[in-house]
BADRENTI-54929 format. One record per atom (N, C-alpha, C): x, y, z; residue in three letters. Coordinates in steps of 0.2 Angstrom, whole numbers, padded with zeros to 4 digits, always signed. Example, Ala and Ser with C-alpha at 12.3 -4.5 7.8 and 13.67 -1.06 7.14 Angstrom:
# residues 2
+0066-0028+0039ala;+0062-0022+0039ala;+0066-0016+0039ala;+0064-0011+0035ser;+0068-0005+0036ser;+0064+0000+0039ser;
# end
This chain:
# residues 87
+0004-0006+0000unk;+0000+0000+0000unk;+0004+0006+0000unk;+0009+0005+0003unk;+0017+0011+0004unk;+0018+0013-0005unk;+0020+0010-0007unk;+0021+0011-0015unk;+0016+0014-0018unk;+0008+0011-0016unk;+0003+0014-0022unk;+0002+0021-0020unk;+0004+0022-0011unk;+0004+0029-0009unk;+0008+0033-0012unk;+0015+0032-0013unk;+0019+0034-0015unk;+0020+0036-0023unk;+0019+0030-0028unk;+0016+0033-0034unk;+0011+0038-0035unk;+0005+0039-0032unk;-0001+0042-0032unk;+0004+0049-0030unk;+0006+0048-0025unk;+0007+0057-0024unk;+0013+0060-0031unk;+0017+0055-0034unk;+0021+0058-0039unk;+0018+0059-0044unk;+0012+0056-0045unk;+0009+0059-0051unk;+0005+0064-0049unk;+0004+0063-0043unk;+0000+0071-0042unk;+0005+0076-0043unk;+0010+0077-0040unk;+0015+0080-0041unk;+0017+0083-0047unk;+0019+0079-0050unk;+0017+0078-0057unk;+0012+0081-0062unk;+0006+0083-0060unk;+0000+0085-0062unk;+0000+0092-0061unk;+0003+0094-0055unk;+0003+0099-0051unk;+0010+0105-0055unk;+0014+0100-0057unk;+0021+0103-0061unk;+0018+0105-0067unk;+0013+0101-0072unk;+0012+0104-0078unk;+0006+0108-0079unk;+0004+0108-0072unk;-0003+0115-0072unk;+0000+0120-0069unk;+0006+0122-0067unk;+0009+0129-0064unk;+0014+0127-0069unk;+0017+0124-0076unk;+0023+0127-0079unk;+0020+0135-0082unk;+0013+0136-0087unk;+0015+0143-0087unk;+0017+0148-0083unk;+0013+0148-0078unk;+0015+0151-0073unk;+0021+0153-0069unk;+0024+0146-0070unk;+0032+0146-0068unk;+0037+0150-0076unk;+0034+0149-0081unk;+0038+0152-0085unk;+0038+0160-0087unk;+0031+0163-0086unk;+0033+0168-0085unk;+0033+0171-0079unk;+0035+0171-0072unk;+0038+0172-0069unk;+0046+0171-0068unk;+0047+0167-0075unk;+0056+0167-0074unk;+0058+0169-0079unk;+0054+0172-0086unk;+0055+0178-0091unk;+0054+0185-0086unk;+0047+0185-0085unk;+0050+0192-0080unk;+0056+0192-0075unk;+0058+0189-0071unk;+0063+0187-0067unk;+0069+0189-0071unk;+0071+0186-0077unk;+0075+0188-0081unk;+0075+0194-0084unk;+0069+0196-0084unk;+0068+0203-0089unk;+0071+0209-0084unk;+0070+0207-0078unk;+0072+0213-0072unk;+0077+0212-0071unk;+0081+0207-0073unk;+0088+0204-0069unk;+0093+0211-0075unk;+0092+0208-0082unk;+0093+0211-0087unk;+0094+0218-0087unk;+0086+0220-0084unk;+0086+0229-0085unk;+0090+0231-0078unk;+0091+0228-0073unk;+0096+0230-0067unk;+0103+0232-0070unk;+0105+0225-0075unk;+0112+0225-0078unk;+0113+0231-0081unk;+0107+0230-0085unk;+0109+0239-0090unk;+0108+0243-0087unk;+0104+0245-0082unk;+0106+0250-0078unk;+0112+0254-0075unk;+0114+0245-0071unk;+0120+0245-0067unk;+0126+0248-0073unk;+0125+0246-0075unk;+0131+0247-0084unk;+0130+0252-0084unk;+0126+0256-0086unk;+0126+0261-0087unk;+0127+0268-0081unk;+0125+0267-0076unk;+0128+0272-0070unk;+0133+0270-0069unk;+0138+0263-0071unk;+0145+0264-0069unk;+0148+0269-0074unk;+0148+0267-0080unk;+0151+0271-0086unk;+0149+0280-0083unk;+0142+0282-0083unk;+0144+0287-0082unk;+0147+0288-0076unk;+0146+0286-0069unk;+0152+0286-0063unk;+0159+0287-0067unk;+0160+0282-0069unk;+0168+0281-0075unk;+0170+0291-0078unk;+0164+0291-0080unk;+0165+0296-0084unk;+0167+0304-0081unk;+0162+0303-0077unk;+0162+0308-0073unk;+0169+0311-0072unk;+0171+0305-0067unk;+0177+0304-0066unk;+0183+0304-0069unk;+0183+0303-0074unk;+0187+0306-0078unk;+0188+0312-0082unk;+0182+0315-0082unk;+0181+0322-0081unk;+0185+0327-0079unk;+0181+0323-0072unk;+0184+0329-0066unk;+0191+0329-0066unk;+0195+0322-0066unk;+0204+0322-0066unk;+0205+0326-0071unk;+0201+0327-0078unk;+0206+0330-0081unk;+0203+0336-0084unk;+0198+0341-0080unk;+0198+0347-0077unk;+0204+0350-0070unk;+0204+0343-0066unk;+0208+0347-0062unk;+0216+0346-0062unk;+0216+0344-0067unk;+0224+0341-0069unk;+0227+0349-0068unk;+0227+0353-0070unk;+0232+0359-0069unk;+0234+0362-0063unk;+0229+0356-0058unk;+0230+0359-0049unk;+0235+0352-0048unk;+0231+0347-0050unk;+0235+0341-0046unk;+0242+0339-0048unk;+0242+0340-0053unk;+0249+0337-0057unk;+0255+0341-0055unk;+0255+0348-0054unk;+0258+0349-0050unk;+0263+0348-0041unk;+0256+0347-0039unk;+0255+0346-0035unk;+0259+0338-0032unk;+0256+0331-0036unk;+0260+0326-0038unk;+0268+0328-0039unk;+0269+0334-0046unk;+0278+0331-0044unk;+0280+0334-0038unk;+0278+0339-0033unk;+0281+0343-0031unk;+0281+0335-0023unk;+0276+0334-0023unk;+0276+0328-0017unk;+0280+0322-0019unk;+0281+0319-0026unk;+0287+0317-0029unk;+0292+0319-0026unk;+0295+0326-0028unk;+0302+0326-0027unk;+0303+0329-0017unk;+0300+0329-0015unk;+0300+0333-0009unk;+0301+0323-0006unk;+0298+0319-0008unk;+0299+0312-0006unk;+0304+0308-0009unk;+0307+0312-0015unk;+0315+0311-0015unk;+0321+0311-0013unk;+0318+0318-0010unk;+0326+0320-0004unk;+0323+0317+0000unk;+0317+0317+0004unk;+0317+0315+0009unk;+0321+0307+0010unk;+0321+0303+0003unk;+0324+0296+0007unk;+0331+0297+0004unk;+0332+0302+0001unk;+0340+0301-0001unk;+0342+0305+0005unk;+0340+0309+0010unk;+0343+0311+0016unk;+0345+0306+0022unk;+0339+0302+0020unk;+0336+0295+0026unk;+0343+0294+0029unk;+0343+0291+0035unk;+0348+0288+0036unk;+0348+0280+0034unk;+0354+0277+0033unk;+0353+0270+0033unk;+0353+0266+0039unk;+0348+0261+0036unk;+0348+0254+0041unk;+0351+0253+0045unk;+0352+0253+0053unk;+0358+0248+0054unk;+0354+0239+0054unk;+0359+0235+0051unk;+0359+0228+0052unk;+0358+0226+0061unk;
# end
């Protein structure tokens, strides 16, 4: 009797699976569809974040660049002054 219960519910099961496929199918097309529109979104606010930002560096490049060698060389003497290591 274990077995005939056990068949019976797989086919209900079973019965159960192909009257919710459509159902399940477009709920995993939509799923998909927002996954997708997320992406291109996401894509797209990185590039402009990207852009921005590149921008900005190269509007302010005549403060920074500067500003870069003069910390450069100030970091040059500083270690060619350095004392050495003792072992």
């Amino acid at each position: 009797m274990k077995t005939f219960l056990k068949i019976l519910l797989v086919v209900l099961a079973v019965i159960a699976a192909v009257k919710l496929l459509p159902v399940t199918l477009v709920l995993g097309c939509a799923l998909g569809l927002v996954v997708a529109l997320v992406a291109v979104v996401g894509l797209s606010l990185a590039a402009v974040i990207l852009g921005v930002g590149l921008l900005l560096a190269l509007v302010l490049s005549p403060i920074w660049l500067p500003i870069m060698a003069l910390v450069g060389i100030v970091a040059l003497f500083k270690k060619a002054s350095a004392k050495p290591a003792v072992a």
